[in-house]
N, C-alpha and C positions, 0 to 999 in steps of 0.2 A: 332533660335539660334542653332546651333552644338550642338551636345551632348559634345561634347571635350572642348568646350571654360569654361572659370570659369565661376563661378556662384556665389562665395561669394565677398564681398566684398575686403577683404584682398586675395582670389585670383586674381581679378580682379587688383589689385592692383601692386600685386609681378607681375603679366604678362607686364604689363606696364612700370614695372622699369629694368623688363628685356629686354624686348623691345628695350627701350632709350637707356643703354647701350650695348647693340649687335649694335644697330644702331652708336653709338659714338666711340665705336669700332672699326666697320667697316669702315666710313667715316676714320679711321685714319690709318686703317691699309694701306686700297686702297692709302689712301695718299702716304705712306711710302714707300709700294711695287713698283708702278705705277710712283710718281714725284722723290720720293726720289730714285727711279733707276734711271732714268736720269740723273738726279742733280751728283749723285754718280760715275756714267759713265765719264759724263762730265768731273768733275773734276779728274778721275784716269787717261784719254787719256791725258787729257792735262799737266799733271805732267810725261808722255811719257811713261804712261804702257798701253799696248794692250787692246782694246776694248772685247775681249773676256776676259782676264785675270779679268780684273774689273767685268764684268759679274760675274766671278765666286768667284771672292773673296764676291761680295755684295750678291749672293747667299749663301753660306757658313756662311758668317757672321751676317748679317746686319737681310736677309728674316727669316732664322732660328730664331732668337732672337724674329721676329715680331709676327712671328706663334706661337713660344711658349708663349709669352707675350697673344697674343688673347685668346687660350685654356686659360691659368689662370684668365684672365681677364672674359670670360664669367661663367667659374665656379664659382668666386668670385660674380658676380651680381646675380647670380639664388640665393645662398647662401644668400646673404645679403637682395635679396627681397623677398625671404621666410621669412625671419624673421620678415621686416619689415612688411609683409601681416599678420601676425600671430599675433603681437604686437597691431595693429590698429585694428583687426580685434576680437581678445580678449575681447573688453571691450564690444564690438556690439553685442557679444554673450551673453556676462554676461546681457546685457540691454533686451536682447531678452528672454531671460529664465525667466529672472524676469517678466517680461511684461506679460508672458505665466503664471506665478503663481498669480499676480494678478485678472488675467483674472476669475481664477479657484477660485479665494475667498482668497488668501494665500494673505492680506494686510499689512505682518510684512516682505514683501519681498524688500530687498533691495541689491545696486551693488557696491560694491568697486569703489574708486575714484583713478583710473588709468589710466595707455597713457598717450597720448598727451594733454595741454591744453583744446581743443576743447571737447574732449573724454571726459574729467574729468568734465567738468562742465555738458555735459550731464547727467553723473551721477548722480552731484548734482540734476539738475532740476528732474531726474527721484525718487531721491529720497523723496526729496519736494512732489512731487505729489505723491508717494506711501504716504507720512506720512498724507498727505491732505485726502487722502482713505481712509485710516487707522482710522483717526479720525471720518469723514463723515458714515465708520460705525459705530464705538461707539454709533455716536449720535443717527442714524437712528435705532438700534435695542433697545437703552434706549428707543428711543421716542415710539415701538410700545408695551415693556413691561411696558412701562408708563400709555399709554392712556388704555393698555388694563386694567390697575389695576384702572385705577380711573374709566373705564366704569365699570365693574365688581361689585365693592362696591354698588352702588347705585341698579343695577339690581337685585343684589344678594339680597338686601334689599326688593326690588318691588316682587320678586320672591316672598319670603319667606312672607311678607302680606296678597300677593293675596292668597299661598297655605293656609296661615292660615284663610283667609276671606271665600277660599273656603267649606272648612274642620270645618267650622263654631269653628275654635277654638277662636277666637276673636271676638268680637263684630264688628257689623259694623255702629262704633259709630263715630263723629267728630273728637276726637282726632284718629283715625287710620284711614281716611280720610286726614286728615292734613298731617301725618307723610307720605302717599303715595304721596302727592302733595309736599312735601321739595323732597323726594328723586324725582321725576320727574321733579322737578323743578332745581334741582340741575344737571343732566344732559340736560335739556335746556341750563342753564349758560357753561356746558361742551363745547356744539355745538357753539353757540353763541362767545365763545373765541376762537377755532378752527376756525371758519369763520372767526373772527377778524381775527388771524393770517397770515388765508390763504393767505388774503386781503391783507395784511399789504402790498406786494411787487409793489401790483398792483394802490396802489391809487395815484401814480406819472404817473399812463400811462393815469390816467383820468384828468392830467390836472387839479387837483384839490390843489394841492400848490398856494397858494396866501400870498401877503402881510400880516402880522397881527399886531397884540398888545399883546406881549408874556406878557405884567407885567399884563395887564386888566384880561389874560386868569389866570395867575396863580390866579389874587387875586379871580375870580368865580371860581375858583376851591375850592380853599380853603375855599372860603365863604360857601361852598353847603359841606363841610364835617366837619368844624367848631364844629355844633351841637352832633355829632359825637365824635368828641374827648372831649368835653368837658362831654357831660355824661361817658367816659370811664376816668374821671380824667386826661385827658392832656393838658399840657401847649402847644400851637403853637404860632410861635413868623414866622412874615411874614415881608421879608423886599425884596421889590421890588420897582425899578423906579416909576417914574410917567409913563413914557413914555418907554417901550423898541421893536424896532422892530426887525422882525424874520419871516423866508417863511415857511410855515407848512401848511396843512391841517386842518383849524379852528375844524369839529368832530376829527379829530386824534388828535390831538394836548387836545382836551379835554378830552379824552381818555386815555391819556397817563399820564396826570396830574391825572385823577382821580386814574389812577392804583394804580400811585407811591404814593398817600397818601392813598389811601387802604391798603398798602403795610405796610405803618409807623403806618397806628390807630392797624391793625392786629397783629403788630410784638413788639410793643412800651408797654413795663406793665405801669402797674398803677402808676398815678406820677411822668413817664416821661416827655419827651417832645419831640415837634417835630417843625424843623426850615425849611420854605423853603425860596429859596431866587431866585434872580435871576440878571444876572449883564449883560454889556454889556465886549466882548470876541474882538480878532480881527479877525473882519470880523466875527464874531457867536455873537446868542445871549445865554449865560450859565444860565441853570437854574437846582437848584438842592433841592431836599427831603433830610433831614438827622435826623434822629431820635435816641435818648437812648433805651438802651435795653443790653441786650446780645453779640447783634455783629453775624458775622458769620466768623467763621474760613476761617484761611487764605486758605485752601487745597479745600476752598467752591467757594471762590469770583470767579477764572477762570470760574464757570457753571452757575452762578445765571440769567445769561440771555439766555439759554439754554432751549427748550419746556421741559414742567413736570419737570425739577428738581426742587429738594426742599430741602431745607439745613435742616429743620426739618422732618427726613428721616420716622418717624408712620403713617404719611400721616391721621392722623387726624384729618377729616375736622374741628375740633375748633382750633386745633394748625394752620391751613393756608390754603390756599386756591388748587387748581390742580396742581401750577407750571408753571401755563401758563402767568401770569401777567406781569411777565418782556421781556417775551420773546416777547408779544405783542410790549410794550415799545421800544425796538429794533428795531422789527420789522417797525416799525410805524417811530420811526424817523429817520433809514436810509434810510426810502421811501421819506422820506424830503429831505435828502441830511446832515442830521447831523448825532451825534456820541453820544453813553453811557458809562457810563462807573460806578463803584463800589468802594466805600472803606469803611475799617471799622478797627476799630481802637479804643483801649481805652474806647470800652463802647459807641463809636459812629458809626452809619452806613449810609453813607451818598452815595445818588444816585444821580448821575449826568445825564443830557444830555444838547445838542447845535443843536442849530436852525444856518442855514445859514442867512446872511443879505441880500444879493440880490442872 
């Protein structure tokens, strides 16, 4: 390419609409000059004035007018298609700069909704995906000062045993044996849900969705934590079909049940109670966990299926578990092809999710 030709877009642009009209122009001036001297000619002889007299009256008058016409007419298209270059070409600047801060980590970068239709809905879209950024860090830097603090606790633990085991300031008796085997054990369960989760996206590429029996699954669910609630004082009241079908992963799909009533014995005090049910939806099959208790704030329910968050923020393993349990839940059934979702309300918290029917 020339070094002389544009290069931008909105130069590229104004060249071409001055282009077209220099060309429109010309086409009209040659008209003018070239037929319409003739035609002009023509008709001054034959009203019986001199073939040269015409000549110079159409020069004088007619050419003069054309020529100055052309000069303004081609000043006026440079003019007009610089602006129009400049105008179109504005907003692809603003899209670029931002694109470039992006790039650089700057996620709160976004570009005015201006120009043309076209223009403007770029905008939008670029600005959707910066907020889509934006957020995807959020997540990603909660999720590594997350996992780092729930690995941390436990080590910190194992550390401080083993220095004391060393150092012979404690006994190396069963109970400080024990307590090293919960905290190792406890980041087994860390690893173990991290796998889960990893998993979660992948177990639709293995082909492993099959027909089920969503009601048979809830009520084994239920039946194997039963024992469970009822030594922590809880009422459960279980109302599902005989019969309800739903496509899931038979282990996920038990996994996912196990969480969510993990989730209600964990969170549910003494005396509560906890309902699960399960119905058929159109075209899904709905089944949902809801439990008394506390609740969780409204400013909460947007994150609850989020890795490591936890709405009870002491991170106290008796108060709850990593944070990772619902995220699993998510994980897991939109590798099914269903959807979750959260409310809570009134002293009630209730967890939802839906199984596809075929």
């Amino acid at each position: 390419m020339s070094p002389l030709a544009p290069r931008g877009v909105g130069s590229r642009i104004a060249a071409a609409a001055i282009l077209v009209s220099v060309l429109a122009v010309a086409i009209v001036t040659v008209g003018t000059l070239v037929l319409g001297a003739d035609a002009f000619i023509n008709l001054m002889t034959a009203d019986g004035h001199p073939a040269e007299a015409a000549r110079s009256m159409f020069d004088d008058s007619v050419r003069r007018v054309v020529l100055v016409a052309l000069v303004v007419a081609v000043i006026a298209a440079v003019v007009l298609s610089a602006a129009l270059g400049r105008r179109i070409a504005r907003p692809l600047r603003d899209v670029g700069r931002a694109a470039r801060r992006i790039a650089a980590g700057d996620y709160a970068a976004r570009v005015p909704r201006t120009g043309p239709e076209e223009l403007a809905d770029l905008a939008d879209s670029f600005n959707q995906m910066a907020t889509a950024l934006e957020e995807q860090e959020r997540m990603r830097r909660e999720l590594i000062a997350n996992a780092a603090h729930e690995l941390r606790t436990p080590l910190t633990n194992l550390q401080g045993y083993l220095e004391a085991l060393r150092d012979e300031v404690i006994p190396a008796d069963r109970a400080t044996f024990e307590s090293l085997w919960d905290e190792a054990e406890r980041l087994v369960r860390l690893s173990r849900s991290l796998d889960v989760l990893a998993e979660g996206d992948a177990r639709l590429d293995r082909a492993s969705v099959v027909d089920v029996d969503v009601a048979a699954a809830v009520r084994s669910a239920t039946e194997l934590v039963a024992p469970a609630l009822t030594a922590a004082g809880l009422a459960c009241e279980v109302e599902v079909p005989t019969v309800l079908r739903g496509r899931a992963d038979p282990d996920g799909l038990a996994q996912v049940l196990a969480n969510l009533l993990q989730n209600a014995l964990r969170y549910t005090p003494a005396g509560g109670s906890v309902r699960v049910a399960a119905e058929a939806g159109q075209g899904e099959a709905l089944v949902s966990v809801a439990n008394t208790g506390p609740g969780i704030p409204p400013e909460d329910l947007p994150h609850v299926f989020e890795r490591f968050y936890r709405v009870e923020k002491s991170r106290d393993p008796a108060q709850g578990g990593a944070g990772i349990g619902l995220a699993i839940v998510k994980a897991l059934v939109e590798s099914f092809g269903g959807r979750v979702g959260a409310e809570s309300r009134d002293g009630l918290t209730r967890i939802w999710f839906s199984l596809p029917t075929s």
